[in-house]
C-alpha positions in Angstrom: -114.2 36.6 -28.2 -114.2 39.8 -26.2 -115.1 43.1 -27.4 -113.1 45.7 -26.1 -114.5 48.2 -28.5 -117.6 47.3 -26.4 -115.9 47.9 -23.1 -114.5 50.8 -23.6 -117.3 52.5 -24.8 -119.0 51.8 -22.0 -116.3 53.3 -20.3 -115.9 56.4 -21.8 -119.8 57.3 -22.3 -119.4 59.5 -19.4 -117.5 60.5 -16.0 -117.1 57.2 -13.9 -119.2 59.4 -11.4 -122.6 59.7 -13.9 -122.2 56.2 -14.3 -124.9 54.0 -12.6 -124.0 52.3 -9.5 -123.1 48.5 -9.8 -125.1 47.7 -6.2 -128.1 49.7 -7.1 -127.2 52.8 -5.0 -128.0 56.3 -6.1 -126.0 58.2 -8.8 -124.4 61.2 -7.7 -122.3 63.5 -9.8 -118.8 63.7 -8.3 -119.0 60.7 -5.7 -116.0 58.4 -5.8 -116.4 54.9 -7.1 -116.5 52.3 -4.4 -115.4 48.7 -4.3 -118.4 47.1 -5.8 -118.5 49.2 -8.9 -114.8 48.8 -9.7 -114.8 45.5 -9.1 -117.6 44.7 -11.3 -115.8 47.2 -13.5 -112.8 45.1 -14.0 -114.9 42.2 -14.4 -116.8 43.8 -17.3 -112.8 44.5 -19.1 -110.9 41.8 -18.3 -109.9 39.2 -21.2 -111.0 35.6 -20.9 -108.3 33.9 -21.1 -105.9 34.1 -17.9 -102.0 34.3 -18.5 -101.3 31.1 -17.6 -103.9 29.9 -20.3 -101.5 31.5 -22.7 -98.9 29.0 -22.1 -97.8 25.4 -23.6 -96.3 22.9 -20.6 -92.9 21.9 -20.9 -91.1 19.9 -18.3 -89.4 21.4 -15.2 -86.1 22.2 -17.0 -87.1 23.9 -19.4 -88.9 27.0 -17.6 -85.2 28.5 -16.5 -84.2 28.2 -19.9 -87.6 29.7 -21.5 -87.5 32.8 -19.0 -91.6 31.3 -18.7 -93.2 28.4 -16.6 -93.8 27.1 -20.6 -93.4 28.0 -23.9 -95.7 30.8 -25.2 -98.7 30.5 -27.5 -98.4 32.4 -30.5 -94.4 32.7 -29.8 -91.4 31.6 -32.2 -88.7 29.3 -30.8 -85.4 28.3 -32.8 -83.7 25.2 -31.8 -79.7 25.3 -33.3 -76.4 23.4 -32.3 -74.0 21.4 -34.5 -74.3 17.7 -35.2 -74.5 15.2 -32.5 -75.2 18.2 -29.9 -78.8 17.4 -29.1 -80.9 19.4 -31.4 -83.7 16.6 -31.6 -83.7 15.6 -28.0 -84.5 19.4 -27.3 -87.4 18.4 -29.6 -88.5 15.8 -27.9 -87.8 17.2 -24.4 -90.4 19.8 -25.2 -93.0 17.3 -27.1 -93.1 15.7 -23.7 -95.3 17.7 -21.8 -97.4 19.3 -24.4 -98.8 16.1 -25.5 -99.0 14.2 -22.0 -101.6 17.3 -21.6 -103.6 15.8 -24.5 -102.3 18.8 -26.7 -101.9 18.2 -30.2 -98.6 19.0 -31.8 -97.1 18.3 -35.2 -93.6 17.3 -36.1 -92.1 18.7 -39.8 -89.4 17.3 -41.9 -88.1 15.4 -38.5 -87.6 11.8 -40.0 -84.9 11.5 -37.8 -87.3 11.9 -35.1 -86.9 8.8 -33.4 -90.6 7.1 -32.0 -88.7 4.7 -29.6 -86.8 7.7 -28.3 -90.0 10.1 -28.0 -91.7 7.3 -26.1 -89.4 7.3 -23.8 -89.2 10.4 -23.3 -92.7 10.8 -22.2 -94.0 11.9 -25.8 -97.9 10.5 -26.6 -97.3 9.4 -29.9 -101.3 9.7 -30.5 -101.2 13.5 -30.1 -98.3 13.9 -33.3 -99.0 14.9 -36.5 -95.9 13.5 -38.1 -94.7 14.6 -41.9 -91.8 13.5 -42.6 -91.0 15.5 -45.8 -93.2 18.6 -46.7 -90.9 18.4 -50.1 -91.5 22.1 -51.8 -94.8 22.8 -49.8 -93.7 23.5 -46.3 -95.4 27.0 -46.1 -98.6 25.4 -46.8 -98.5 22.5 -44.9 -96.9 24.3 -41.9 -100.0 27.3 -42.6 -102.3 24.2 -42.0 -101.0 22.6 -38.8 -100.6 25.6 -37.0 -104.8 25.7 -37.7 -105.2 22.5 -35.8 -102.3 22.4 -33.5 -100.9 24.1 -30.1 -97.6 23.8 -31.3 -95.9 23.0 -34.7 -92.1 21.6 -34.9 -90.7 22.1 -38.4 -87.4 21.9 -39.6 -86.5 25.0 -41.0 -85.5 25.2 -44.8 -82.9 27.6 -46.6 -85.3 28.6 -48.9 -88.2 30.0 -47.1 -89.1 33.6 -48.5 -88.9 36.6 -46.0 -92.9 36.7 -46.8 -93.8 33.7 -46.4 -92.2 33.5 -42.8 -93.5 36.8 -41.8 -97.6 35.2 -43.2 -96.2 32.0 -40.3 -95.3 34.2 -37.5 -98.2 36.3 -37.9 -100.7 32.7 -38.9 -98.6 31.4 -35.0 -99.3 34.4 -33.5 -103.1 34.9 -34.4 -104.1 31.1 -33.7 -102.2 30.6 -30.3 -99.7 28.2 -31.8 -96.0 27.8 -30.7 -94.0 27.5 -34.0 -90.8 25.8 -33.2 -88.1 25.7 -35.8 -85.4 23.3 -35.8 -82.4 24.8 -37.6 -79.8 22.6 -39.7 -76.5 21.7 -37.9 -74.2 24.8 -37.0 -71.7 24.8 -40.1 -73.8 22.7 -42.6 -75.6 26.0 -44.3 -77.8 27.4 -42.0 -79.6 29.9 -42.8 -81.4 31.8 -39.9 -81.5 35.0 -41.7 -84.2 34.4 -44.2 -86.6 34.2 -41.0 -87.4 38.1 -40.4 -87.7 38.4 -36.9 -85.5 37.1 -34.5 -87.0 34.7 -32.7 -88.3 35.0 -29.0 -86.5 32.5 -27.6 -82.9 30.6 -29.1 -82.3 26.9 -27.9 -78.4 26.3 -28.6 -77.4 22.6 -28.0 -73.8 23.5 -27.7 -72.3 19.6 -26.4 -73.9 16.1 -25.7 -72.9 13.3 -24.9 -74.4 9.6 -24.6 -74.1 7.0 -22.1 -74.3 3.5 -22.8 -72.0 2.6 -25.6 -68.7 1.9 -24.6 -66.1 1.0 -27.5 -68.4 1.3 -30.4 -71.5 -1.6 -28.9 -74.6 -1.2 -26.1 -77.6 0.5 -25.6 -78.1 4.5 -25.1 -79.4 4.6 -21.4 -78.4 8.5 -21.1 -78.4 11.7 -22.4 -76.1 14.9 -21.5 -76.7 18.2 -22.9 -75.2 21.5 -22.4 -77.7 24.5 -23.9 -77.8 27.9 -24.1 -80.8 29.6 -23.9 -81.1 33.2 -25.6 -84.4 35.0 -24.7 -86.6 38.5 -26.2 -88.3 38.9 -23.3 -86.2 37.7 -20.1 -83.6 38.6 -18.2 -81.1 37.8 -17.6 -80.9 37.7 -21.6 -78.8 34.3 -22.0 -78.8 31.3 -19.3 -77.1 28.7 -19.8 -78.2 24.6 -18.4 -76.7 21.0 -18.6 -79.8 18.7 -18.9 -80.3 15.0 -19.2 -82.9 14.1 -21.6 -82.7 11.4 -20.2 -80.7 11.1 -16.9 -79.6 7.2 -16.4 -83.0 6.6 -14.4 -85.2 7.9 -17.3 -86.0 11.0 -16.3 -85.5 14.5 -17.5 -83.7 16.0 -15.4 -81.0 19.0 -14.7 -77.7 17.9 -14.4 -75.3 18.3 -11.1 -72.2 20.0 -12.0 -69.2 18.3 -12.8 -71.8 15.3 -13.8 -70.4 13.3 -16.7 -72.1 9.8 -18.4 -68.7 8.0 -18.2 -67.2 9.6 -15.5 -65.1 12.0 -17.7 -64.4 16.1 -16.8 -66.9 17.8 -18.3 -64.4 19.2 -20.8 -63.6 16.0 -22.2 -67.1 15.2 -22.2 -68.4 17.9 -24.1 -64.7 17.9 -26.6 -65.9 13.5 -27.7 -69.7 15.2 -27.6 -69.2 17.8 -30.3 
């Protein structure tokens, strides 16, 4: 690990000017610093890791809606929307990428996570750490994976105290991990407020809509979802996208306008969706 403490002393033990030069030359008290010294200068100060180190892939479609090429280590993400809207396909949208990387990420009090559907999807089933129920120890066993893991999905509970999810968000923050909470169905008791912070970035699944069942019988070939993406740190501060996960060739994918599964208007779409 770096040690600025380090650094900056060096730094401030004296005038830039006393300081020895980096290419050997003479020291003179009150000559400017030239390129070779403040370049070595900056290599001497500069963290390790890179920005782009500090970020988890995600597919394509997702970087408009995250306000970042990917989501951010050590960062807090909500994922909300009512029943049916597409709360675990934003799940498994994001898995994607991570894990084709050879990342490891962990999935919490998912069982409806569906394997066939992850597959799909482009998820690496050998880089998830599935728990299907945490039962009363979800602190704990959430603490634990975001150890081991570069991001954690967890279902969040109505019953977390305001402690324990500050010791998460702090335990996310200081190991790099991107904690992802899924939130119950809009109007089925959610309860966002006993997390303390708000988090950086809101995923609403506000419609969806399958492809592939007509009159009750088939096979789900498609996915349409319309999300709304509320962001901390990005402006403009809500975007909104419609995104297959997955389009009718497989692939996730943004959605043209006006695109429908079945050839509906969007608004009826999104109104048999809900």
């Amino acid at each position: 690990m770096f040690d600025y403490s380090v650094a900056m002393g060096r730094v401030r033990s004296g005038p830039l000017a006393t300081q020895p030069a980096c290419d050997g030359g003479p020291e003179r008290r009150g000559r400017r610093a030239g390129p070779a010294e403040l370049t070595a200068l900056a290599g001497r100060t500069t963290p390790l890791q890179l920005a782009k180190d500090q970020l988890i892939p995600v597919a394509p479609v997702f970087r408009e809606l995250l306000g970042t090429p990917g989501l951010r280590k050590g960062s807090t993400t909500l994922i909300a929307g009512t029943r049916g809207a597409g709360r675990i396909a934003l799940v498994l949208g994001l898995l994607g990428a991570a894990t084709a990387e050879g990342l490891w990420c962990a999935a919490v009090d998912l069982p409806s996570l569906g394997l066939v559907a992850a597959c799909e999807l482009g998820v690496c089933l050998d880089r998830v750490v599935l728990v299907p129920s945490s039962g009363r120890k979800f602190t704990p066993v959430v603490a634990t994976l975001l150890e081991g893991c570069t991001a954690v999905f967890a279902a969040l509970p109505d019953n977390v105290a305001s402690s324990d999810a500050r010791g998460l968000t702090a335990r996310a923050h200081e190991r790099h991990c991107a904690l992802v909470l899924v939130a119950p169905p809009a109007g089925e008791g959610v309860r966002t407020t006993g997390w303390p912070e708000a988090p950086d970035v809101t995923l609403t699944a506000v419609a969806g809509r399958v492809c592939g069942l007509e009159e009750g019988a088939g096979r789900i070939t498609a996915h349409l979802l319309e999300v709304v993406a509320t962001r901390r740190r990005a402006a403009p501060r809500e975007v909104r996208a419609r995104l297959w996960l997955p389009s009718p060739e497989g692939a996730i994918a943004l959605a043209e306008e006006g695109s429908t599964p079945n050839g509906r208007t969007s608004r009826e779409a999104a109104g048999a969706g809900g």
